[in-house]
N, C-alpha and C positions, 0 to 999 in steps of 0.2 A: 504494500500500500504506500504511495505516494502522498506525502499531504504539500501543495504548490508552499504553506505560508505557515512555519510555524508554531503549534497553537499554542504551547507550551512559554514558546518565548513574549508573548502576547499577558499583558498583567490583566491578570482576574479577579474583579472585586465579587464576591459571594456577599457584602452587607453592606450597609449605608447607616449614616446616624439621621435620625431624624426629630421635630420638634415634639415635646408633646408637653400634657399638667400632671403630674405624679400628685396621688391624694392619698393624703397619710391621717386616718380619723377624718377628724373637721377642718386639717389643711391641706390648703394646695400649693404646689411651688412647680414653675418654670423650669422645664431639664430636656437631656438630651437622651433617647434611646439608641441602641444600635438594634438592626430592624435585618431579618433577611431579605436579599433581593429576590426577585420575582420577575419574568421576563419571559415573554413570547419565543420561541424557535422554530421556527419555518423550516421543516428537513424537505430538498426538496432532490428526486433522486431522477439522476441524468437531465438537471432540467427540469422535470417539470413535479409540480407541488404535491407533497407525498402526504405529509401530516404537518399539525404545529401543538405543540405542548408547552406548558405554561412550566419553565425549568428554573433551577439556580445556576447563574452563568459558572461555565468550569468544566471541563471534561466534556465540553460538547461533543467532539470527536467519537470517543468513546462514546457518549450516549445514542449519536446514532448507528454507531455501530453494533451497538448491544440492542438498540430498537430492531436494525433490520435481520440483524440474527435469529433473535425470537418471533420476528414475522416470516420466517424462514428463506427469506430475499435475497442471503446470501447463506456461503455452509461456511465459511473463515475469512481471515482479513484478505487472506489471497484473491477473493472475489471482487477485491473492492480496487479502482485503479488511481483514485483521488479523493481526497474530503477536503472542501473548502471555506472557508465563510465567501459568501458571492453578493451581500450587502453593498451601496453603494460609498464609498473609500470619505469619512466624514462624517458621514449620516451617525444619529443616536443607534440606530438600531443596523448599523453595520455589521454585529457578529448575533444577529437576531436569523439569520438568513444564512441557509448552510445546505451545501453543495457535494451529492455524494453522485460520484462514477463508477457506475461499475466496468470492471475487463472485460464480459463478453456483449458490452454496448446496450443493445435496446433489451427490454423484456419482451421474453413470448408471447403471443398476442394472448394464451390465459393468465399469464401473469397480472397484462396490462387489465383484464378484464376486471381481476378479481379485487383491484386497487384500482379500480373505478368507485368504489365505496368512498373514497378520501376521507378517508375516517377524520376524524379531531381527536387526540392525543391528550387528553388533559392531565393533568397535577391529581387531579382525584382517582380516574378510574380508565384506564389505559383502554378497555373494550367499547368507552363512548364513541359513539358515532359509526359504528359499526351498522352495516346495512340491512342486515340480514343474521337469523340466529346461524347460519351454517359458517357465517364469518367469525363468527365468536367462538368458534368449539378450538379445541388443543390440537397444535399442532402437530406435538410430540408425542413419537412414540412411548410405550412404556420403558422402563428402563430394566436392564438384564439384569436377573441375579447375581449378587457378588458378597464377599464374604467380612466388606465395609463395616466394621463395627464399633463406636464411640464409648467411653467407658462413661458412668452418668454424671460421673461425679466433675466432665469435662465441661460439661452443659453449665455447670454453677457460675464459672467463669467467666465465661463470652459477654453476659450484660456490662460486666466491670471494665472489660478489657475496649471492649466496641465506645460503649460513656468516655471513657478515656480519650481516645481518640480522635471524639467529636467538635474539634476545635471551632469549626464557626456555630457550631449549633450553643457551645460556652458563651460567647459572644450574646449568639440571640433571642437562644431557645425557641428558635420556629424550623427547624429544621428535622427530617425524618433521616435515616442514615440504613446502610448494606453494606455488612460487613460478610468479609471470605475468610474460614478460618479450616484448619488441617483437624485430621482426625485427632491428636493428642491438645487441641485448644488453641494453638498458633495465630494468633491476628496476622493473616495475611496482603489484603489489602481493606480498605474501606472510603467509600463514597457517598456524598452527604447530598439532599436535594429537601424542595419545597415540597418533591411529592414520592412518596415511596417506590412507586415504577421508575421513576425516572432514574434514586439513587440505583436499584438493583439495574439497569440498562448503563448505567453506566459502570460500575463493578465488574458486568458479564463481560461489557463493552471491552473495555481494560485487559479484560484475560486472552479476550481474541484478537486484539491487537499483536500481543506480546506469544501469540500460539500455544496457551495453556489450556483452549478448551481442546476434548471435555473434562469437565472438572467432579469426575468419580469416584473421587475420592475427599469428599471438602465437603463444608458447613456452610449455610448460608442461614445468616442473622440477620431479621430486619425488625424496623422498631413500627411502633405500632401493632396493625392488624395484619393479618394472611386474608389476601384474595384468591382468588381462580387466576389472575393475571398473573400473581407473581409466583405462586407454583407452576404455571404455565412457559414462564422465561426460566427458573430455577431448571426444569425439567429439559428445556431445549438444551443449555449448556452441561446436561446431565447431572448435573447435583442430585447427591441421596437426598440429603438432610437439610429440611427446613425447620428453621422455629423462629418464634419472634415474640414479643415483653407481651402482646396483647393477643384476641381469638382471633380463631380462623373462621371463615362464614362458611356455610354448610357445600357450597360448590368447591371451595378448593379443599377441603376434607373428603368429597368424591374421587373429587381429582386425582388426590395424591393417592388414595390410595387402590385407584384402576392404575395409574402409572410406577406403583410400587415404590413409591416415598416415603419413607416418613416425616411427619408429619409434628411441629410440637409447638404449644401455644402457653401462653401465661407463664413465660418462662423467667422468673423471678426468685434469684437468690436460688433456694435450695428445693425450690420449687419447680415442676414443672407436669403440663396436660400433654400424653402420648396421645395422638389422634391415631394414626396408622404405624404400621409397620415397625411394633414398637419389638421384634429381634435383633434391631441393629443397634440398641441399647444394651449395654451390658455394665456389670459391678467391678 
């Protein structure tokens, strides 16, 4: 993969201070917050306009590449020939606008069909705008048996280690976060965003850049809730193991466990809900 413009060399604010009245009792005084950003991204692929998702600037790259991964658009970064910002050079919203080529040029004419939907991408819930329930169903196949197995007492960790981590969410406390960790607890990498799809699309994003997927052997942590979406991205880069600090809603509890995941939810301190495939736990 080619990228024409650096993205990394390009400074990225993730927060802004903004004005506001802090009210303590019966007073109020004049201050400043630090606030996370919020920002539109137009992915628009070969040309012409794919989705737009309401992101925290940062790992764009990655994020669309971990988007078109789990929409199964491409199979690795090898697929991919450029990622650009293509915004006009000045404009506020010059890295709002992002430019991905693929190597084998146009899509199939069912490709282009099935992205006739032009879905909308949001911050909340990745499946809006989706045209049709057949657009909605799981990409991915189920995942093979294997002999992956987490000792429980590794699960205690991951909240402490992932919080840690969380450097602009410190800052603002509006931030959701995805983190990748190894079977013995390892924080391996972590990415932070306004909306929980987008941090884990940028995570996956990440690993298929750098040619780590699939990632069959790894933990995936996310804060908040489990949807149908994000076991649905978790499962494309093959991850067993999901869990996350809040529930899972009854569709990605399905999910995971026709695709043979497990599955773990309310995962706090020395606590934690086995939804599926609770053999790959062990003492």
């Amino acid at each position: 993969m080619v990228n024409h413009r650096g993205e990394e060399a390009l400074e990225t604010l993730m927060d802004t201070e903004i004005d506001m009245i802090r009210w303590e009792g019966d007073a109020a005084r004049a201050g400043r917050d630090v606030v996370a950003l919020e920002e539109p991204l137009e992915i628009l692929l070969n040309g012409e306009s794919l989705a737009v998702t309401m992101r925290t600037p940062g790992n764009d790259f990655a994020l669309a590449t971990g988007f078109l991964f789990a929409e199964s658009l491409i199979q690795s970064a090898a697929d991919i020939q450029t990622i650009d910002y293509c915004g006009v050079p000045g404009d506020p919203n010059e890295r709002n606008l992002l430019n991905v080529t693929l190597q084998a040029g146009d899509l199939p004419a069912f490709e282009r069909a099935r992205l006739e939907r032009n879905f909308l991408a949001t911050s909340s819930c990745g499946v809006c705008g989706k045209a049709n329930l057949s657009a909605a169903k799981c990409l991915a196949p189920p995942l093979p048996e294997n002999d992956f197995c987490v000792r429980a007492a590794v699960f205690r960790e991951l909240s402490g280690q992932m919080r840690a981590a969380q450097s602009t969410f410190d800052r603002t406390g509006g931030l959701h976060a995805a983190g990748l960790f190894t079977g013995e607890g390892k924080l391996l990498s972590l990415r932070e965003d306004v909306g929980r799809h987008n941090a884990v699309d940028k995570l996956i994003g990440t690993e298929i850049q750098a040619g780590r997927v699939p990632l069959n052997e790894r933990i995936l942590m996310v804060s908040g809730r489990t949807s149908f979406e994000i076991v649905q991205k978790a499962a494309m880069a093959r991850i067993p193991v999901v869990c996350a600090v809040s529930a899972p809603s009854s569709l990605a509890v399905q999910l995971a466990r026709d695709l043979h995941m497990t599955l773990i939810g309310f995962l706090r301190g020395n606590t934690m809900n086995v939804y599926t495939r609770p053999e790959r736990i062990g003492v």
